[in-house]
C-alpha atoms as a printed R data frame, in Angstrom:
    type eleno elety resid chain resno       x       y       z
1   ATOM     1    CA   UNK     A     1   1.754 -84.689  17.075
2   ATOM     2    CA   UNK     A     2   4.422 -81.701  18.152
3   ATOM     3    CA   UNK     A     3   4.288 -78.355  16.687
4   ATOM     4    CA   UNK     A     4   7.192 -79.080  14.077
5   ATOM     5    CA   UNK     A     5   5.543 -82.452  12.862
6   ATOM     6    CA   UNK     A     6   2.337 -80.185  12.480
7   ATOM     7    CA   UNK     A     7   3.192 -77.674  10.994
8   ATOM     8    CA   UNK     A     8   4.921 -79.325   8.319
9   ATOM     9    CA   UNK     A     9   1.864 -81.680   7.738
10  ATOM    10    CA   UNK     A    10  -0.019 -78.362   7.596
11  ATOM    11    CA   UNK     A    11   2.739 -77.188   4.566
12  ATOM    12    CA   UNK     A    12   2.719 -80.119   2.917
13  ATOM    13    CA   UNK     A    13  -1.377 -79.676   3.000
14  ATOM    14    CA   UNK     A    14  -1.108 -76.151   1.629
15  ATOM    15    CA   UNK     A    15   1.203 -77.153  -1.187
16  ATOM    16    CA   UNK     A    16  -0.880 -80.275  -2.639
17  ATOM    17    CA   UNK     A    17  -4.133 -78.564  -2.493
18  ATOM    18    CA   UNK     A    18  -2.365 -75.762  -4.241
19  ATOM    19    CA   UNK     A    19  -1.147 -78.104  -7.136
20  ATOM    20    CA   UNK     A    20  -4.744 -80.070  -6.687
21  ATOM    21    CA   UNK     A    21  -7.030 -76.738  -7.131
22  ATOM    22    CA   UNK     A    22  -4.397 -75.236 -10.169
23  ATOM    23    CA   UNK     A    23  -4.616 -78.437 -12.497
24  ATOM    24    CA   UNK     A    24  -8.494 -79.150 -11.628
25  ATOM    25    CA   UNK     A    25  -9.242 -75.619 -12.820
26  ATOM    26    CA   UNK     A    26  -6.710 -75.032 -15.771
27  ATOM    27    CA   UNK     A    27  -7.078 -78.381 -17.412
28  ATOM    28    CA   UNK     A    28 -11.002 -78.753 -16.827
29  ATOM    29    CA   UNK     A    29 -11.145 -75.584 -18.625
30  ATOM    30    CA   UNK     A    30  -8.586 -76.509 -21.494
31  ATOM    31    CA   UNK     A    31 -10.067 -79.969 -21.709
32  ATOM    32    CA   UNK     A    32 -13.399 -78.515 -22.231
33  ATOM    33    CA   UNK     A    33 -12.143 -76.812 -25.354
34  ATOM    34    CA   UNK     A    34 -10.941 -80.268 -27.128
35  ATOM    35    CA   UNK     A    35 -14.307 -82.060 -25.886
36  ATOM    36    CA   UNK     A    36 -16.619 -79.837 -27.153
37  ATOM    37    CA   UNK     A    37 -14.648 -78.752 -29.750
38  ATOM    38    CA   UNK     A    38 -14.699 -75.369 -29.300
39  ATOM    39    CA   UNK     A    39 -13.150 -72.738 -31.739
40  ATOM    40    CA   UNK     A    40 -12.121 -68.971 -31.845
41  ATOM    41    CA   UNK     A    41 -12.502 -66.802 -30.197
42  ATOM    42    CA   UNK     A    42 -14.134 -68.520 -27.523
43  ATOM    43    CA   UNK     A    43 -11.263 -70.833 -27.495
44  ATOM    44    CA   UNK     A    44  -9.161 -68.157 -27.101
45  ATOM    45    CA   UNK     A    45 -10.837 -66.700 -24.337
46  ATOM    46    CA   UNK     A    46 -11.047 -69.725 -22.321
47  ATOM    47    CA   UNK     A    47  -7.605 -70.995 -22.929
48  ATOM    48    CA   UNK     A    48  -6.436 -67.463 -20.970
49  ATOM    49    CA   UNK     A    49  -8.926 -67.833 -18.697
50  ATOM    50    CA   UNK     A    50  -7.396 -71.278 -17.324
51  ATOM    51    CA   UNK     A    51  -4.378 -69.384 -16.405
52  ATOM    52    CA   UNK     A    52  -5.895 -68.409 -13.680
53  ATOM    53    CA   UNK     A    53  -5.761 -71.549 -12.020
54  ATOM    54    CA   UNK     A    54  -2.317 -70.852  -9.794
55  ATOM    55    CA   UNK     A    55  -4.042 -67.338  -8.778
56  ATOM    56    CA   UNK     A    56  -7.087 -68.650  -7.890
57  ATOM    57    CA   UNK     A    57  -5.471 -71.715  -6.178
58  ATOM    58    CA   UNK     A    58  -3.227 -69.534  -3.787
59  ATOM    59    CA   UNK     A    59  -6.087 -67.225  -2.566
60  ATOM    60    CA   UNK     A    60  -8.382 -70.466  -1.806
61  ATOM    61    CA   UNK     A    61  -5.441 -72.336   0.194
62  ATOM    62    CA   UNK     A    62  -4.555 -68.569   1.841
63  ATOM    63    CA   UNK     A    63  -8.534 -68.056   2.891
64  ATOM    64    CA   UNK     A    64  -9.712 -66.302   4.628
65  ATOM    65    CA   UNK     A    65  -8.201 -62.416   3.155
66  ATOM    66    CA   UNK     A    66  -8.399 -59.784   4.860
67  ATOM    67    CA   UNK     A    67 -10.814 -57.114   4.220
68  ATOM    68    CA   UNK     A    68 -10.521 -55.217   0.961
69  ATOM    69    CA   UNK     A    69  -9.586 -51.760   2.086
70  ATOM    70    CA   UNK     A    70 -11.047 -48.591   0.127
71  ATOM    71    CA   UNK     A    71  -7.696 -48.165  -1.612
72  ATOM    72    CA   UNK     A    72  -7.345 -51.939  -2.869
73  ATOM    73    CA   UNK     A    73 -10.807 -51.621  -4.229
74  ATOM    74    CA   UNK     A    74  -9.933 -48.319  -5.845
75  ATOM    75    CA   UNK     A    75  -6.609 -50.568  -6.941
76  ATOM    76    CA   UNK     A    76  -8.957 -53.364  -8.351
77  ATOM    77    CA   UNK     A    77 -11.265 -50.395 -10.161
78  ATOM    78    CA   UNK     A    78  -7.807 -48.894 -12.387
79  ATOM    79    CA   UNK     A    79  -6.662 -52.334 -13.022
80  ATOM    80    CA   UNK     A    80 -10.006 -53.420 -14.587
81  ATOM    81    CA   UNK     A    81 -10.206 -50.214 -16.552
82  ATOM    82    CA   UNK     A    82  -6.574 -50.494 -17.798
83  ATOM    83    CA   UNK     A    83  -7.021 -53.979 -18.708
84  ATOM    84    CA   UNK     A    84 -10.281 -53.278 -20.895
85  ATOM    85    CA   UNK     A    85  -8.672 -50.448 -22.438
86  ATOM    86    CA   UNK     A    86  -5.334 -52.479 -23.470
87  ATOM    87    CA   UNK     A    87  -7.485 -55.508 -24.496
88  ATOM    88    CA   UNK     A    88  -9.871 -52.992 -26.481
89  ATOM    89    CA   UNK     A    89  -6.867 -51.552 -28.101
90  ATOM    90    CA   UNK     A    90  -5.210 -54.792 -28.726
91  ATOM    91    CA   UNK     A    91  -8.191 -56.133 -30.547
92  ATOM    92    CA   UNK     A    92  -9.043 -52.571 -32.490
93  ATOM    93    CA   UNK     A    93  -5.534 -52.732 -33.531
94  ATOM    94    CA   UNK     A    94  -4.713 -55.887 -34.131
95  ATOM    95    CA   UNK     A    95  -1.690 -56.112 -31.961
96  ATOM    96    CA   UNK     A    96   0.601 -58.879 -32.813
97  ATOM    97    CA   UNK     A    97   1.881 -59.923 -29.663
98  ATOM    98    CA   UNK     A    98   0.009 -62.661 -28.028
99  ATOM    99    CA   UNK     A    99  -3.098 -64.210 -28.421
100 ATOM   100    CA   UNK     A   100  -5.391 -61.516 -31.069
101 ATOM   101    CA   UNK     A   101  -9.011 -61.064 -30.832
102 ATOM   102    CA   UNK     A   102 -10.457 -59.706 -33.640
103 ATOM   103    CA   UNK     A   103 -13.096 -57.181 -32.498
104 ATOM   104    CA   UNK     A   104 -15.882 -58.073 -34.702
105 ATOM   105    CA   UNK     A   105 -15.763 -61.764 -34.336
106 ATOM   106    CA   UNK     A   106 -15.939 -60.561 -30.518
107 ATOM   107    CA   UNK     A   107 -19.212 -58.579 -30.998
108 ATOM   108    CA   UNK     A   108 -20.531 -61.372 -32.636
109 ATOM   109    CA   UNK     A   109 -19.963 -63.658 -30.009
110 ATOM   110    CA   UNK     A   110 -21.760 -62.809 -26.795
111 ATOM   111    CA   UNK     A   111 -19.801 -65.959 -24.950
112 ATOM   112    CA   UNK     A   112 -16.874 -64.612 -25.610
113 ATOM   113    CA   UNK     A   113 -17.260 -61.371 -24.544
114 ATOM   114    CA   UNK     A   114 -18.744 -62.849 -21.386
115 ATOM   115    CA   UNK     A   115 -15.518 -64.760 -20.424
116 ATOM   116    CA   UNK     A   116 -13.480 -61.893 -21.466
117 ATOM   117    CA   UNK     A   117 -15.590 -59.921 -18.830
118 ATOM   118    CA   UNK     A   118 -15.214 -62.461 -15.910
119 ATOM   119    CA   UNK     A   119 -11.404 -63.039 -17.067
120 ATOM   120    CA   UNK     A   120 -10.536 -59.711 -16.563
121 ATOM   121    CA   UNK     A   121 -12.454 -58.943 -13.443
122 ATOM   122    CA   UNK     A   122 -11.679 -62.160 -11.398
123 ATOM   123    CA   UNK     A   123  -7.632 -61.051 -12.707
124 ATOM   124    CA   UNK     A   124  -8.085 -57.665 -11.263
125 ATOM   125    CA   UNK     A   125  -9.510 -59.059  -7.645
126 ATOM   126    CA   UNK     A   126  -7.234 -61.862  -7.371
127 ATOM   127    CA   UNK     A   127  -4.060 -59.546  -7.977
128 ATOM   128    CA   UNK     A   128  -5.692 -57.158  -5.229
129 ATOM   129    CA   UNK     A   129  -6.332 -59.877  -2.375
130 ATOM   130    CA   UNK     A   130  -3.008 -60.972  -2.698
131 ATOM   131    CA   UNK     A   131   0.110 -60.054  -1.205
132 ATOM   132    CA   UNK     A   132   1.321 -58.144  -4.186
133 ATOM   133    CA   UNK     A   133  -0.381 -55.285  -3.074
134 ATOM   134    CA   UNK     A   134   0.666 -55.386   0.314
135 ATOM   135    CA   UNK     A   135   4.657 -55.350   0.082
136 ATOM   136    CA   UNK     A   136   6.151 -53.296  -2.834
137 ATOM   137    CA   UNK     A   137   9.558 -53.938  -3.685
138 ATOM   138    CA   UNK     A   138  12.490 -51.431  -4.152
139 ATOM   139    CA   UNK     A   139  12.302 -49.627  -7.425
140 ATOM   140    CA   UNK     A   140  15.964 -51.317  -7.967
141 ATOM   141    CA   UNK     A   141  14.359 -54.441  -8.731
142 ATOM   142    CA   UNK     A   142  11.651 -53.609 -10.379
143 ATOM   143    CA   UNK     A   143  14.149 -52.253 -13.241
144 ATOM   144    CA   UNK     A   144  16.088 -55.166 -13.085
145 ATOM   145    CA   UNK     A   145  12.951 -57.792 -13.536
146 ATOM   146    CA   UNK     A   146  11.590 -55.311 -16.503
147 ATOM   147    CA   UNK     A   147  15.615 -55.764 -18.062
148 ATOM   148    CA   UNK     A   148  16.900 -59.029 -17.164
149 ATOM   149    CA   UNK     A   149  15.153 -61.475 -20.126
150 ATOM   150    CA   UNK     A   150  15.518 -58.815 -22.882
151 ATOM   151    CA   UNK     A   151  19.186 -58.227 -21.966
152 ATOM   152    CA   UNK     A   152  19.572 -62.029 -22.199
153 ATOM   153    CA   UNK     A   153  17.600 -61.907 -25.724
154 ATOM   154    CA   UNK     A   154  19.805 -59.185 -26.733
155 ATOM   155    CA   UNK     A   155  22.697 -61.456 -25.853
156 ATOM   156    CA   UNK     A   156  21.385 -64.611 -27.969
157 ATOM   157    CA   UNK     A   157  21.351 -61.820 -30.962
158 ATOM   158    CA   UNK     A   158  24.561 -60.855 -30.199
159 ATOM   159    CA   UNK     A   159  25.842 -64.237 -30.452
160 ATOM   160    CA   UNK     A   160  23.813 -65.240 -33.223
161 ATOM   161    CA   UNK     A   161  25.256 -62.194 -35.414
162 ATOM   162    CA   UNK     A   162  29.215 -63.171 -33.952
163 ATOM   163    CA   UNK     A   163  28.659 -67.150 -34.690
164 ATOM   164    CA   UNK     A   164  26.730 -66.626 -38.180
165 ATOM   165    CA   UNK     A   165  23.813 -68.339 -36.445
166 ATOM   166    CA   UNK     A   166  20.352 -68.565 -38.326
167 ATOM   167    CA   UNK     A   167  17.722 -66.668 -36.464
168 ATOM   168    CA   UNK     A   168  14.279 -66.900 -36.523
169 ATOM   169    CA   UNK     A   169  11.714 -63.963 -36.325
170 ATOM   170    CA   UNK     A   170   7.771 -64.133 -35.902
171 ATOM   171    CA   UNK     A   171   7.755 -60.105 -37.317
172 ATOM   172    CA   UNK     A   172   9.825 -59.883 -40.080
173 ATOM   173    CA   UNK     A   173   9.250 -56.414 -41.276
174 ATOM   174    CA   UNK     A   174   6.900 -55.207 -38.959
175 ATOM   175    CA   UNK     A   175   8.250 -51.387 -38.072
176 ATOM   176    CA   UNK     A   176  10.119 -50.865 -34.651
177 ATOM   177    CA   UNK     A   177   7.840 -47.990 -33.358
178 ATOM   178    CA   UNK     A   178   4.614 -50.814 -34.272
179 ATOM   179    CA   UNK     A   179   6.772 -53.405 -32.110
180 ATOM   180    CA   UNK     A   180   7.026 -51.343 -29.215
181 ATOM   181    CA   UNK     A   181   3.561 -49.662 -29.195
182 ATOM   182    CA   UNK     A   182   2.769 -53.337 -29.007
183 ATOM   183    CA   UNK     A   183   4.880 -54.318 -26.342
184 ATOM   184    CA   UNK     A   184   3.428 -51.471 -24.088
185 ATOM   185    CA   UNK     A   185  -0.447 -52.470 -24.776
186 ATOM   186    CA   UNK     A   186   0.458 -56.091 -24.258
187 ATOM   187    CA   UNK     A   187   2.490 -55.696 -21.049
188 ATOM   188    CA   UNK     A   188  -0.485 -54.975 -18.619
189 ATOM   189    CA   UNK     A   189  -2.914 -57.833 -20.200
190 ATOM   190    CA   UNK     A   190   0.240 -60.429 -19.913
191 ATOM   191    CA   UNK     A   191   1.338 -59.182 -16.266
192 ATOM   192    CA   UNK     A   192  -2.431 -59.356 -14.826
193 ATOM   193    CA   UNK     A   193  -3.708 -62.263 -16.915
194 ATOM   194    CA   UNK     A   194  -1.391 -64.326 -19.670
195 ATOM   195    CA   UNK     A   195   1.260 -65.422 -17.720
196 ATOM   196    CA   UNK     A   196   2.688 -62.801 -14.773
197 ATOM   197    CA   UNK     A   197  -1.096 -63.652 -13.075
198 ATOM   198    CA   UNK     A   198   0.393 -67.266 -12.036
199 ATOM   199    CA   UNK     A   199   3.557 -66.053 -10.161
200 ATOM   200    CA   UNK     A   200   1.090 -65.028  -7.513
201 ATOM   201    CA   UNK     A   201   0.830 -69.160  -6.965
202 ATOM   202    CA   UNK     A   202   3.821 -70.535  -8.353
203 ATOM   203    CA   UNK     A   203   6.620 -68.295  -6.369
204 ATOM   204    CA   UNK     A   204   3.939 -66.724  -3.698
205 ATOM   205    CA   UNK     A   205   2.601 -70.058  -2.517
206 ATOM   206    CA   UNK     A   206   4.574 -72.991  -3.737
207 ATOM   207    CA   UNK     A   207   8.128 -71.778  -4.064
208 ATOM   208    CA   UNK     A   208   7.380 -69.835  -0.614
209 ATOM   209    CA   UNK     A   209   6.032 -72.967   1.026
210 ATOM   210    CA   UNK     A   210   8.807 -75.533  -0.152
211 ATOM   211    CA   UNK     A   211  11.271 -72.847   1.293
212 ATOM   212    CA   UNK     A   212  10.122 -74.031   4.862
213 ATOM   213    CA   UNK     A   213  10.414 -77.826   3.883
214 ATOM   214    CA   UNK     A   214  13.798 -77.888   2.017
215 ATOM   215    CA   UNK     A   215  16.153 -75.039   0.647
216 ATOM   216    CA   UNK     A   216  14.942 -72.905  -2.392
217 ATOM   217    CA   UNK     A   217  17.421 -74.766  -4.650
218 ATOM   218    CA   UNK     A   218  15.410 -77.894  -4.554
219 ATOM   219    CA   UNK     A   219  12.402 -75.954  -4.016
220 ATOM   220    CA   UNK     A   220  12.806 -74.247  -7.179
221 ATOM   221    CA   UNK     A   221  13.251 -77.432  -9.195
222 ATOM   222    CA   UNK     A   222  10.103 -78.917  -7.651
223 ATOM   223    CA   UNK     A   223   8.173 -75.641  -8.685
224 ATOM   224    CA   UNK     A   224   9.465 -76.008 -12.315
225 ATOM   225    CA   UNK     A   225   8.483 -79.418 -12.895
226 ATOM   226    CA   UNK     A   226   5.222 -78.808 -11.545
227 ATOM   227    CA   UNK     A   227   5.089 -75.399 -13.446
228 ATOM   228    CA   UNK     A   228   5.960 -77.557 -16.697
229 ATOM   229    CA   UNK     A   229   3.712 -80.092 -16.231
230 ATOM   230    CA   UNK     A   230   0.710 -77.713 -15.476
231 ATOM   231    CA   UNK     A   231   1.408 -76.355 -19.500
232 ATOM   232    CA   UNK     A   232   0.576 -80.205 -20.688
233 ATOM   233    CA   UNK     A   233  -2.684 -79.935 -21.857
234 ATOM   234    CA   UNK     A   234  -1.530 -76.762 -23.885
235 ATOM   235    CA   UNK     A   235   0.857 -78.801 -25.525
236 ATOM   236    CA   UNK     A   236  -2.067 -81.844 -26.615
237 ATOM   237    CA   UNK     A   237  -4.066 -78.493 -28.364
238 ATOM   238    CA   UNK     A   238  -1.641 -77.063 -30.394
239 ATOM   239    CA   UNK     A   239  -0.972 -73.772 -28.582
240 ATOM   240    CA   UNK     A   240   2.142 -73.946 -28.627
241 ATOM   241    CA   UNK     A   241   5.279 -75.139 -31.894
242 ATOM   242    CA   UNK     A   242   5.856 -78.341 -31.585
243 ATOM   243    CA   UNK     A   243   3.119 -79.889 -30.332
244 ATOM   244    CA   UNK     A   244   2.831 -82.854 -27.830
245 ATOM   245    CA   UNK     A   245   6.105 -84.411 -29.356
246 ATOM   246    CA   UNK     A   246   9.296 -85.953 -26.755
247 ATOM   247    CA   UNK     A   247  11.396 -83.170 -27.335
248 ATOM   248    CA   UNK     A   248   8.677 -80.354 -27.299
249 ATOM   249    CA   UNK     A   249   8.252 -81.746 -23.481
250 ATOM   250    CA   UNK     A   250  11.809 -82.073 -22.556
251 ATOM   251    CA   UNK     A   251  12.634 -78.574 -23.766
252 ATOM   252    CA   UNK     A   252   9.528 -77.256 -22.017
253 ATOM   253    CA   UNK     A   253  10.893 -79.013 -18.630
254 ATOM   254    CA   UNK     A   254  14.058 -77.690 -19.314
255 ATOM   255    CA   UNK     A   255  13.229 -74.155 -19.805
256 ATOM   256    CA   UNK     A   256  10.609 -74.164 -16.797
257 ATOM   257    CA   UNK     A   257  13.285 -75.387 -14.701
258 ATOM   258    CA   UNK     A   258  15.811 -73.059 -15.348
259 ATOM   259    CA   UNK     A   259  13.176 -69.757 -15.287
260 ATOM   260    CA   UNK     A   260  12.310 -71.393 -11.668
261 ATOM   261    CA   UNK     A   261  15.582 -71.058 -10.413
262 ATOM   262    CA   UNK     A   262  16.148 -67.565 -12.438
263 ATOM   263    CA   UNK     A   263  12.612 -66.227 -10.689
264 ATOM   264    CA   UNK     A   264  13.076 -67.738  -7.446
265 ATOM   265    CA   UNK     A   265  16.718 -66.346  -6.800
266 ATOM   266    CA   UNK     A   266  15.010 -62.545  -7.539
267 ATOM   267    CA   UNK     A   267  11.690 -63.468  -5.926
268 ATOM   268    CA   UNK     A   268  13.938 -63.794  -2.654
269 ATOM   269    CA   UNK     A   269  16.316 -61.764  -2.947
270 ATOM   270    CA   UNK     A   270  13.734 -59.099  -3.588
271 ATOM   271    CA   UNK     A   271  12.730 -59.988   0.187
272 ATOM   272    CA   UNK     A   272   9.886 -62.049  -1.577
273 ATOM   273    CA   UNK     A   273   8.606 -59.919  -4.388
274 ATOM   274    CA   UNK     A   274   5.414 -61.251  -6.036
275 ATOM   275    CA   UNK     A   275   5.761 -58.383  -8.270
276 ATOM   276    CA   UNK     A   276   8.786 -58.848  -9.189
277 ATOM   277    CA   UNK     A   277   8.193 -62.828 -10.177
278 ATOM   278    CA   UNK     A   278   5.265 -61.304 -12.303
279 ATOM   279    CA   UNK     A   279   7.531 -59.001 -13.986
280 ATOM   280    CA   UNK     A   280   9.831 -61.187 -15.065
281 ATOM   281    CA   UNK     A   281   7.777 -63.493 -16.003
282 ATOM   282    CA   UNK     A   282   5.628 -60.910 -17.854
283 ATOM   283    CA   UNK     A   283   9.104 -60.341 -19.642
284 ATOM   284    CA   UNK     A   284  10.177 -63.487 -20.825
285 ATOM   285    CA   UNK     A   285   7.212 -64.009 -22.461
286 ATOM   286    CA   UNK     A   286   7.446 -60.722 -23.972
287 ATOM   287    CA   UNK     A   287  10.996 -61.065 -24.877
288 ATOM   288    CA   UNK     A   288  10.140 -64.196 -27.036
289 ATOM   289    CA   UNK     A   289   7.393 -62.820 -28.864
290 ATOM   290    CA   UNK     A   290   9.289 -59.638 -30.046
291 ATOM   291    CA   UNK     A   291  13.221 -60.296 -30.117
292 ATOM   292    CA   UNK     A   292  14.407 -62.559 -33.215
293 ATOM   293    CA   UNK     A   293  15.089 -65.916 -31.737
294 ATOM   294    CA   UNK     A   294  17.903 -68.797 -31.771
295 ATOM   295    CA   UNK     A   295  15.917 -71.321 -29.787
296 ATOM   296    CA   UNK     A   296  19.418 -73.414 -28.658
297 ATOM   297    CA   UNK     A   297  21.416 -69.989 -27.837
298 ATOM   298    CA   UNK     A   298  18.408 -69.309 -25.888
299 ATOM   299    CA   UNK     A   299  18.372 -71.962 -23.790
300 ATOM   300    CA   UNK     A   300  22.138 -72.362 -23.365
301 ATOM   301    CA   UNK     A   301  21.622 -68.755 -21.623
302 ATOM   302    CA   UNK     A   302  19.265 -69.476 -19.645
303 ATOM   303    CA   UNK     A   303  20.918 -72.298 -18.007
304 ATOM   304    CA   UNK     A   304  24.118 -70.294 -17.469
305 ATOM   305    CA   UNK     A   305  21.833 -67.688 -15.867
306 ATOM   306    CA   UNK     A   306  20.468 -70.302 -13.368
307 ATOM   307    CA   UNK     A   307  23.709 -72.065 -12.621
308 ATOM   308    CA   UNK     A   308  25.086 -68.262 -11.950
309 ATOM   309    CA   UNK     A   309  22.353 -67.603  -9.469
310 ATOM   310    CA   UNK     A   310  22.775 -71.122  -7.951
311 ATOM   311    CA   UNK     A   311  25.936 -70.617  -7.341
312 ATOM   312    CA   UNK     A   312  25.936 -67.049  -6.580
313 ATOM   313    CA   UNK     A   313  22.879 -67.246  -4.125
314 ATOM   314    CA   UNK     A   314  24.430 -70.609  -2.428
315 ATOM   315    CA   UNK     A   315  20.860 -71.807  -3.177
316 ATOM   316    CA   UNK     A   316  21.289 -75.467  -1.630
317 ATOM   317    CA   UNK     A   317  21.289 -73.927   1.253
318 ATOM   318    CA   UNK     A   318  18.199 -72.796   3.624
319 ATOM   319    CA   UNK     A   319  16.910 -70.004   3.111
320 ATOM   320    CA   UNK     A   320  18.268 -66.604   4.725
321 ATOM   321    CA   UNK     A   321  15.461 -64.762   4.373
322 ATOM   322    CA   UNK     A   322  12.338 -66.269   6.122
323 ATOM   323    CA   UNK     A   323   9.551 -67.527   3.618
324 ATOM   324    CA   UNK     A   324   6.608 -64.923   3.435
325 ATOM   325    CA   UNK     A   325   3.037 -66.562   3.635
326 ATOM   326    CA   UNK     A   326   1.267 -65.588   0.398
327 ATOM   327    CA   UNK     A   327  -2.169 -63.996   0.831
C-alpha cells in the first residue's frame, strides 16, 4: 500500500473507532438507565456522565498523551475544585438552568454522589490531556464564541416582538439578577461536562479528521448527523420535549447540522480552537435555557447563519488551514 492509500486507511480507522468507542459508552450508559429502571438522581447523574463518550473516545483513538506536565496537573486540580464548587452551589441553590440536583436527595444517595465524583474528575483530566490546553486561541474569538448564540437569541426576540410572534419561556418571572447568577454557576459545569466536554471529539477528532478526507463543508454535515444520531437514546427516555416522535428527530438533525457547520467554520477559522467549539457550544445550550424562545424563528436563524458561513468561508472547498491532530 503507498503512503497516501495508508494514511487515509489509517483516518478512516481513527474516525470509526471514534464514532464506535462514543456510542458504546454513551448509550451503554443511557440504556442502563431504561433497563434497570433507574430514577433520580442517579439517573441524572449517569445520563451526564454518558456525555463523556466523544471526550473519552478522542483521547483513546489519540493514545498515547504526552506526559502531564506540573502545570496541566495544577490545571486539572482548579478545574476539579471549580466544578465541585459550581455543582455544590447549583444544588444548594437550586439553580434552574440544566439538569438540578437536589442536595439532600444527593446525601442520601451514596451512588450518586459516587458518579458525580468520577464525572467530574474523569471531565477535569480529559479536558487537560487534550489539545485544549495546549493551543489557546486569540482572546478575539473567545468573545465572539461567548456572543455569537445569544446575539442570535436576541435576534429571534427581536423578531418575535416585530412579527407579534408567540414566545415561549421556561422562567417566567424568575428575576434577571437570579437568571444571570445562574448562567455564571452553570457555565463551567456545561463547558467541562454537559455539553462543551464533547467538542473535544466531535470538532477535535472527527471534524479535524474528515478535513483530510474531504473539505470541511461535507465534513461538517457528516459530523452533524453523527452528532444527531449520538442524542437518540436521549430522545427514547424523555430527556428531551418531544420525545422519540418523526419530527422531534428531523428537527434534532436539522439543528445538529446547521450548529456543525456554525462550529466548524469558527473551530477553523480560530486556527482549530477546541476551546472555542466548547464555548459555543457551552452557549447555545445556555442561550436556550435562559432567552424566551420561538422554536421556528430559531431555527430559520440558524440556518441563515450556516448558509452565511458556507458561503462566506467557501467551505466546499479544502481546507486552507491544515487539520490539527487532536490529542
Amino acid at each position: 500500500m503507498n503512503q497516501p492509500l495508508a494514511d487515509k486507511a489509517r483516518l478512516q480507522k481513527t474516525i470509526l473507532s471514534f464514532l464506535a468507542i462514543s456510542f458504546i459508552f454513551s448509550w451503554t450508559t443511557w440504556l442502563l438507565i431504561i433497563l434497570l429502571g433507574i430514577s433520580v438522581p442517579l439517573k441524572d447523574a449517569l445520563i451526564t456522565f454518558g456525555v463523556v463518550g466523544p471526550a473519552l473516545a478522542a483521547w483513546l483513538v489519540n493514545r498515547p498523551t504526552p506526559a502531564i506536565s506540573p502545570r496541566r496537573l495544577r490545571i486539572a486540580v482548579l478545574i476539579l475544585v471549580l466544578l465541585t464548587i459550581t455543582f455544590y452551589l447549583r444544588s444548594a441553590r437550586s439553580v434552574i438552568t440544566g439538569n438540578n440536583y437536589n442536595l439532600d436527595e444527593l446525601l442520601a444517595s451514596p451512588p450518586t454522589i459516587a458518579v458525580i465524583i468520577i464525572n467530574l474528575v474523569l471531565a477535569s483530566a480529559l479536558f487537560i490531556v487534550s489539545r485544549a490546553t495546549t493551543f489557546i486561541p486569540r482572546i478575539s474569538w473567545i468573545i465572539a464564541a461567548l456572543g455569537f448564540f445569544p446575539l442570535i437569541m436576541l435576534l429571534v426576540n427581536g423578531l418575535a416582538s416585530i412579527l407579534h410572534l408567540k414566545t415561549g419561556y421556561s422562567y417566567s418571572g424568575v428575576p434577571t439578577g437570579d437568571l444571570v447568577l445562574s448562567a455564571l454557576i452553570a457555565f463551567p459545569l456545561v463547558f467541562f461536562i454537559n455539553g462543551g466536554l464533547e467538542e473535544i471529539g466531535w470538532r477535535g477528532v472527527m471534524q479535524d479528521r474528515l478535513q483530510l478526507l474531504c473539505n470541511p463543508l461535507l465534513a461538517a454535515l457528516l459530523t452533524g448527523v453523527a452528532w444527531a444520531t449520538w442524542h437518540l437514546v436521549l430522545h427514547v427516555m424523555g430527556f428531551y420535549g418531544g420525545g422519540f416522535q418523526l419530527g422531534t428527530l428531523a428537527s434534532r438533525l436539522f439543528i445538529n447540522i446547521c450548529l456543525s457547520v456554525i462550529i466548524a467554520w469558527f473551530y477553523n477559522r480560530s486556527g482549530g480552537s477546541v476551546i472555542v467549539a466548547m464555548i459555543l457550544h457551552t452557549m447555545s445550550n445556555l442561550s436556550v435555557m435562559l432567552f424566551p424562545q420561538q422554536g421556528l424563528l430559531w431555527v430559520v436563524l440558524l440556518f441563515i447563519a450556516a448558509v452565511f458561513f458556507i458561503l462566506y468561508g467557501r467551505m466546499w472547498k479544502k481546507a486552507t488551514i491544515p487539520a490539527r491532530i487532536a490529542g
